[in-house]
DRENLOVEX-58967 format. One record per atom (N, C-alpha, C): residue in three letters; atom name; x, y, z. Coordinates in Angstrom, 1 decimal. Example, Ala and Ser with C-alpha at 12.3 -4.5 7.8 and 13.67 -1.06 7.14 Angstrom:
2
ZADREN/residu/atome/xx/yy/zz
ZADREN/ALA/N/13.2/-5.7/7.8
ZADREN/ALA/CA/12.3/-4.5/7.8
ZADREN/ALA/C/13.2/-3.3/7.8
ZADREN/SER/N/12.8/-2.2/7.1
ZADREN/SER/CA/13.7/-1.1/7.1
ZADREN/SER/C/12.9/0.0/7.9
END
This chain:
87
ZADREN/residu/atome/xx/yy/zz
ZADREN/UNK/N/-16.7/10.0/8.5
ZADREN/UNK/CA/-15.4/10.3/8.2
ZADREN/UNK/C/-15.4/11.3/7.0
ZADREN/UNK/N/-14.7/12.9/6.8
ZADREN/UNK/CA/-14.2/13.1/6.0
ZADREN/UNK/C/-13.5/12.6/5.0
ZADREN/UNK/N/-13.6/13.0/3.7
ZADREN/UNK/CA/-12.5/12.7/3.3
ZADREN/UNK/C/-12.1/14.2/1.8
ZADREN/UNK/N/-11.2/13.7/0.7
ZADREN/UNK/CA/-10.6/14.5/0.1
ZADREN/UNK/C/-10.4/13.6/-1.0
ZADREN/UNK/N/-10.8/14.9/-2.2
ZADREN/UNK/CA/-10.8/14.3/-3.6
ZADREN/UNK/C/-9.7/15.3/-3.9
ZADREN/UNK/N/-8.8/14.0/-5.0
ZADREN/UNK/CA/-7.3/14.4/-5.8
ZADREN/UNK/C/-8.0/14.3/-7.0
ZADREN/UNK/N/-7.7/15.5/-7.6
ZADREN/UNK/CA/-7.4/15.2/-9.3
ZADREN/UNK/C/-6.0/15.7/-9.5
ZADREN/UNK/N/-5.8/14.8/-10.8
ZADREN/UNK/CA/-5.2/15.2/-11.9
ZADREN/UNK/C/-5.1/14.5/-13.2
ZADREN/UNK/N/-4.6/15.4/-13.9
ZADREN/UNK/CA/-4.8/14.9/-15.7
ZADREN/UNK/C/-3.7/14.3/-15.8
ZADREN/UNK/N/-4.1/13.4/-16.6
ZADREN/UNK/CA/-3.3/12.2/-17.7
ZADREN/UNK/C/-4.0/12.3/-18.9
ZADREN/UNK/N/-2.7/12.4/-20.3
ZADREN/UNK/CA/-3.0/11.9/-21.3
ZADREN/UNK/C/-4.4/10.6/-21.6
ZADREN/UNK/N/-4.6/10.8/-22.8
ZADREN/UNK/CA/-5.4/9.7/-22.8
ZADREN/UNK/C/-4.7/8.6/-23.7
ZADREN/UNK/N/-3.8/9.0/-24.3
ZADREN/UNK/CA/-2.6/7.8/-25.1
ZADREN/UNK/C/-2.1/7.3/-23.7
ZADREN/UNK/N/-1.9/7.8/-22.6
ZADREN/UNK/CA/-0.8/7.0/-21.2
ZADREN/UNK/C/-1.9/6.2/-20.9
ZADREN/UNK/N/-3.3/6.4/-20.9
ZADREN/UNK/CA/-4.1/5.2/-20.5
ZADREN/UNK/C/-4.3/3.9/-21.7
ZADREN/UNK/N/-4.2/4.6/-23.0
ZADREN/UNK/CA/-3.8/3.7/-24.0
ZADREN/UNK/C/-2.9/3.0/-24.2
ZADREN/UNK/N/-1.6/3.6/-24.2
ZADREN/UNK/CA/-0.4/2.8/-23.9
ZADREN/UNK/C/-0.6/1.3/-23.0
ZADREN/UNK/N/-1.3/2.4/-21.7
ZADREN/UNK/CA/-1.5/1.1/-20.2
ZADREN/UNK/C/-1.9/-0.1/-21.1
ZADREN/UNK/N/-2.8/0.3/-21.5
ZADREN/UNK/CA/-4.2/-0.4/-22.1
ZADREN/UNK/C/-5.0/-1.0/-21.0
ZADREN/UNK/N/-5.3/0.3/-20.1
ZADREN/UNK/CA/-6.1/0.3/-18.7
ZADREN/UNK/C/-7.5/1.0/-19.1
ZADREN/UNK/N/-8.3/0.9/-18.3
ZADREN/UNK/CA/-10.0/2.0/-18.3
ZADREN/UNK/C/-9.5/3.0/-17.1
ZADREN/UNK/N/-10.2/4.1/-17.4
ZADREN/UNK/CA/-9.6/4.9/-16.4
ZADREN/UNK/C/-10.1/4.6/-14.9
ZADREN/UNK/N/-11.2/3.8/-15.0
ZADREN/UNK/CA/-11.4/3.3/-13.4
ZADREN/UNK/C/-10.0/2.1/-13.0
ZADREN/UNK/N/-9.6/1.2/-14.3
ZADREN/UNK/CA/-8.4/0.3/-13.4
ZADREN/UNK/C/-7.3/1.4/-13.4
ZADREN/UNK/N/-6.7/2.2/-14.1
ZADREN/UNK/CA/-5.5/3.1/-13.4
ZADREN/UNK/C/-6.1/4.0/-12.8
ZADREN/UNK/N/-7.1/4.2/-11.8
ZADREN/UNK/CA/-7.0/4.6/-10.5
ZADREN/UNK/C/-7.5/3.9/-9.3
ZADREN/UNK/N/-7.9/2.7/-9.9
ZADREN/UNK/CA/-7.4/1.1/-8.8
ZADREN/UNK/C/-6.1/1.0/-8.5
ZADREN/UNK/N/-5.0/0.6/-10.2
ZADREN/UNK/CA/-3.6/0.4/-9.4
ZADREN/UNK/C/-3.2/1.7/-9.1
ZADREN/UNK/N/-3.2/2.7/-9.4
ZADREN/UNK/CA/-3.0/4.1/-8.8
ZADREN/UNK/C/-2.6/3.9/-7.3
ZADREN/UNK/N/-3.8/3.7/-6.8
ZADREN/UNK/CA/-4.2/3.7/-5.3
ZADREN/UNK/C/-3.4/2.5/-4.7
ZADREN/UNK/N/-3.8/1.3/-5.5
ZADREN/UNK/CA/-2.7/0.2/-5.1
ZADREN/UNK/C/-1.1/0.6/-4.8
ZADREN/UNK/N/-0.7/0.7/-5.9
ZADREN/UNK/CA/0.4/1.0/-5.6
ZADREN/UNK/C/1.3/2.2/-4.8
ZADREN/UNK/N/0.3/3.2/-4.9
ZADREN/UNK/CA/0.6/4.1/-3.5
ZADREN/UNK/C/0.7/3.4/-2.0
ZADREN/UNK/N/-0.3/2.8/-2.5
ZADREN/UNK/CA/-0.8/2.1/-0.8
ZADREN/UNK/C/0.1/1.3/-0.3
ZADREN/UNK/N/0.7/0.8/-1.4
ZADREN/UNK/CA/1.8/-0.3/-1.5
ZADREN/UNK/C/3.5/0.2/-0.6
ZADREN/UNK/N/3.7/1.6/-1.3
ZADREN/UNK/CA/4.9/2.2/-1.8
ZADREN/UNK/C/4.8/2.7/0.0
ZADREN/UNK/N/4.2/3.4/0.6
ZADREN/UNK/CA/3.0/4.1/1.7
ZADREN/UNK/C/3.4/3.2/2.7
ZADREN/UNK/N/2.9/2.1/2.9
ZADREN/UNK/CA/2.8/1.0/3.5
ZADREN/UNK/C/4.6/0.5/3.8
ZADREN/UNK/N/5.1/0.5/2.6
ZADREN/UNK/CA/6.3/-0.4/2.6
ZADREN/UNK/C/7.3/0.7/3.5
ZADREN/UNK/N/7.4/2.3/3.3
ZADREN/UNK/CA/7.9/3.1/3.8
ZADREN/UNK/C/7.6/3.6/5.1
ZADREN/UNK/N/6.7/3.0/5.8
ZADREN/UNK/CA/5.9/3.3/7.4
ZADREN/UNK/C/5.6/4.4/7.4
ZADREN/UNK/N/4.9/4.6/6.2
ZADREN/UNK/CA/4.4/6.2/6.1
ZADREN/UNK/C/2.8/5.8/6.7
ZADREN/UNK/N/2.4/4.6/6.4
ZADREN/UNK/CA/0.5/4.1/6.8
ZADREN/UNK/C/1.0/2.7/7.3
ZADREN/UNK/N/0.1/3.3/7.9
ZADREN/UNK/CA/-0.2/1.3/8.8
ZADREN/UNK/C/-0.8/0.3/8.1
ZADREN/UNK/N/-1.0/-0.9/8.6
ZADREN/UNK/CA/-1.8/-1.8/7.4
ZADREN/UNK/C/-2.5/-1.2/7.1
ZADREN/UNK/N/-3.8/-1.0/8.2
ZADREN/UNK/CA/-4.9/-0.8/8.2
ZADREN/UNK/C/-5.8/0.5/7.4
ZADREN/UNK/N/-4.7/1.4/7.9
ZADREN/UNK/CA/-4.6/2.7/6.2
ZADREN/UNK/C/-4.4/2.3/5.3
ZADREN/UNK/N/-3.4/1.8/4.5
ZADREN/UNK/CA/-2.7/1.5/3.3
ZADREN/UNK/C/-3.9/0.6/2.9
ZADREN/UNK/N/-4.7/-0.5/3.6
ZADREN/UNK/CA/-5.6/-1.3/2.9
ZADREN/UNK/C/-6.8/-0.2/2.3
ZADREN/UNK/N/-7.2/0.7/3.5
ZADREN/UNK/CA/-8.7/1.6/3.1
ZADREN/UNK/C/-8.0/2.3/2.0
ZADREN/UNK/N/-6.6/3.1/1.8
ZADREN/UNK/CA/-6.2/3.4/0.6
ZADREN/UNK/C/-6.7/2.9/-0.7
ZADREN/UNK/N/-6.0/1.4/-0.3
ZADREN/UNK/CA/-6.0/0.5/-1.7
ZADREN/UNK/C/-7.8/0.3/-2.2
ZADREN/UNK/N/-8.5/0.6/-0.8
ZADREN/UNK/CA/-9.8/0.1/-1.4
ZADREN/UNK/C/-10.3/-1.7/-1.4
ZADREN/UNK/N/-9.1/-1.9/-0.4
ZADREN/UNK/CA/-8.9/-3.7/-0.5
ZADREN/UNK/C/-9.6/-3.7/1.0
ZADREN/UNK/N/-9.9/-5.2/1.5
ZADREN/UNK/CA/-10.1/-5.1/2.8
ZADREN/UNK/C/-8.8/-6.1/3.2
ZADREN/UNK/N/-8.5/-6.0/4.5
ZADREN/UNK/CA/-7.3/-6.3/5.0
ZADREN/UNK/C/-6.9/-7.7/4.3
ZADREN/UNK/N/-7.7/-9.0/4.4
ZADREN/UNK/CA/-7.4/-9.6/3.5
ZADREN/UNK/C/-6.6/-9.8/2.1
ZADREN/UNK/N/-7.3/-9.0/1.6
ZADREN/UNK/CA/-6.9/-8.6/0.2
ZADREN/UNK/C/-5.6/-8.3/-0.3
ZADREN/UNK/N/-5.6/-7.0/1.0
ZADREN/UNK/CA/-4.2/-6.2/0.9
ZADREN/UNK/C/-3.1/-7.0/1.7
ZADREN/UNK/N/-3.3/-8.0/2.5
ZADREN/UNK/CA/-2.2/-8.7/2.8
ZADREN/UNK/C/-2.1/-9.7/1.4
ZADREN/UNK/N/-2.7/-10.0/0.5
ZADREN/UNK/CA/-2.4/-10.7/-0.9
ZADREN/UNK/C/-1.4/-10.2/-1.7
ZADREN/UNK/N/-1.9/-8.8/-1.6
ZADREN/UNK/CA/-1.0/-7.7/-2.5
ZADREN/UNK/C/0.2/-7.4/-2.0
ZADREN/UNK/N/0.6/-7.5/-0.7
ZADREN/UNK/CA/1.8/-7.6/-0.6
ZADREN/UNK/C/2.5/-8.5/-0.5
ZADREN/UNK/N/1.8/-9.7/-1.0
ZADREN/UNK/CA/2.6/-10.9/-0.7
ZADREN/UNK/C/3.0/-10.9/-2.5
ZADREN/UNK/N/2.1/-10.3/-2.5
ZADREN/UNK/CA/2.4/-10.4/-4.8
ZADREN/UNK/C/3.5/-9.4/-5.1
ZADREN/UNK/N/3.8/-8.8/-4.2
ZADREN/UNK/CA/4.9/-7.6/-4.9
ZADREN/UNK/C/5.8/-8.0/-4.0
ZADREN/UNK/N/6.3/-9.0/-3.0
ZADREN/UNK/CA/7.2/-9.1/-1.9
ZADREN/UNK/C/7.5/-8.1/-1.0
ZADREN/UNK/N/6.2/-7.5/-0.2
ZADREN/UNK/CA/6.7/-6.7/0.5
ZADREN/UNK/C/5.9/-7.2/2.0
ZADREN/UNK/N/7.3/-7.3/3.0
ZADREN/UNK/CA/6.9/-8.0/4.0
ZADREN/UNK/C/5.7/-7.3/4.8
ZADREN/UNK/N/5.0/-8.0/5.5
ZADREN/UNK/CA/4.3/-7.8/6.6
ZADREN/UNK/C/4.6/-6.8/7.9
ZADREN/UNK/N/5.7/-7.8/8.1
ZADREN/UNK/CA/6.2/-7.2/9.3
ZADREN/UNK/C/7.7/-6.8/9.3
ZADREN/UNK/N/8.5/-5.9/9.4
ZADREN/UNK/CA/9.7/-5.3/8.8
ZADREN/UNK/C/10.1/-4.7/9.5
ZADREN/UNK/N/11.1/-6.1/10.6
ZADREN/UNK/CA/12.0/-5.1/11.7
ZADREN/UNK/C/13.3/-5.3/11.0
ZADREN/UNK/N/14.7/-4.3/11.3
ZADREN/UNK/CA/15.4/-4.1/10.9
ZADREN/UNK/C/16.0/-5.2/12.2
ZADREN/UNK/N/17.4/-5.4/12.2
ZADREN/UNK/CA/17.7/-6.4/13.4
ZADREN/UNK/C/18.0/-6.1/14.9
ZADREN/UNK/N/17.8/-4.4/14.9
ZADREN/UNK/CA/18.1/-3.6/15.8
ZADREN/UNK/C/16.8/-3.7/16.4
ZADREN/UNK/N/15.9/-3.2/15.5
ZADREN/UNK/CA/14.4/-3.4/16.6
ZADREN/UNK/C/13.7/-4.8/16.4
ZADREN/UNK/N/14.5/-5.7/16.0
ZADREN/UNK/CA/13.9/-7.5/16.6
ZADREN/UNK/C/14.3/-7.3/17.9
ZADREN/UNK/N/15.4/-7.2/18.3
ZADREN/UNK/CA/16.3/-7.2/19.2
ZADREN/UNK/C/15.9/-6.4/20.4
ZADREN/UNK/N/15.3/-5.2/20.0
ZADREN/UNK/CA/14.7/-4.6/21.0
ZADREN/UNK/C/13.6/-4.9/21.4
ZADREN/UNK/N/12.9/-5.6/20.9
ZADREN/UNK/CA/11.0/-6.1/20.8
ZADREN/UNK/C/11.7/-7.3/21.6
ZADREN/UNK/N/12.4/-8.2/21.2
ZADREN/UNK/CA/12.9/-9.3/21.6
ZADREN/UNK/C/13.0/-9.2/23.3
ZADREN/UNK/N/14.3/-8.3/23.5
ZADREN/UNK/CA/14.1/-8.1/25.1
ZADREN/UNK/C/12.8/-7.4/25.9
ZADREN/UNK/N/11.6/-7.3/25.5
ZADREN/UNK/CA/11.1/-6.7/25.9
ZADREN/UNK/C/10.6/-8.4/26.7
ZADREN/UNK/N/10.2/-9.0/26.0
ZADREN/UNK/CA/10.0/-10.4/26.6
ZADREN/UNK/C/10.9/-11.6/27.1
ZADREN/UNK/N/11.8/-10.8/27.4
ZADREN/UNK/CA/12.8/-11.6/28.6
ZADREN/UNK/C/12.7/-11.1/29.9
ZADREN/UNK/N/12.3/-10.1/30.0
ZADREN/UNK/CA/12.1/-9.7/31.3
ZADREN/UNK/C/11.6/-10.5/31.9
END
């Protein structure tokens, strides 16, 4: 697999402030992208986890710690998944 390296600069007071090391703000970095990603159906689990760096386990933890559901049908597409199994 390819892949692609991101930089960019941050102060070193914003990692002070954090009172993070620069390896944990670019753990929650990625976490919370993966998070934000994930919650918007921009990535599938299974993305958003290799994002986070979590394995699917994990990353179903982390959404359970920030309340963001699993599975997230609006009531229009329950309803449509729904009939698909009445047939």
């Amino acid at each position: 697999m390819r892949t692609a390296q991101i930089n960019f600069e941050i102060s070193e007071s914003l990692l002070h402030a954090l009172n993070e090391s620069r390896e944990e703000f670019i753990q929650h970095l990625r976490l919370f992208t993966a998070l934000q990603l994930f919650k918007n159906h921009k990535l599938s689990f299974g993305q958003a986890a290799e994002l986070a760096g979590m394995n699917r386990e994990r990353f179903l933890i982390e959404l359970d710690n920030y309340d963001i559901d699993f599975i997230d049908y609006d009531v229009s597409e329950l309803e449509e998944e729904l009939k698909r199994f009445r047939v």
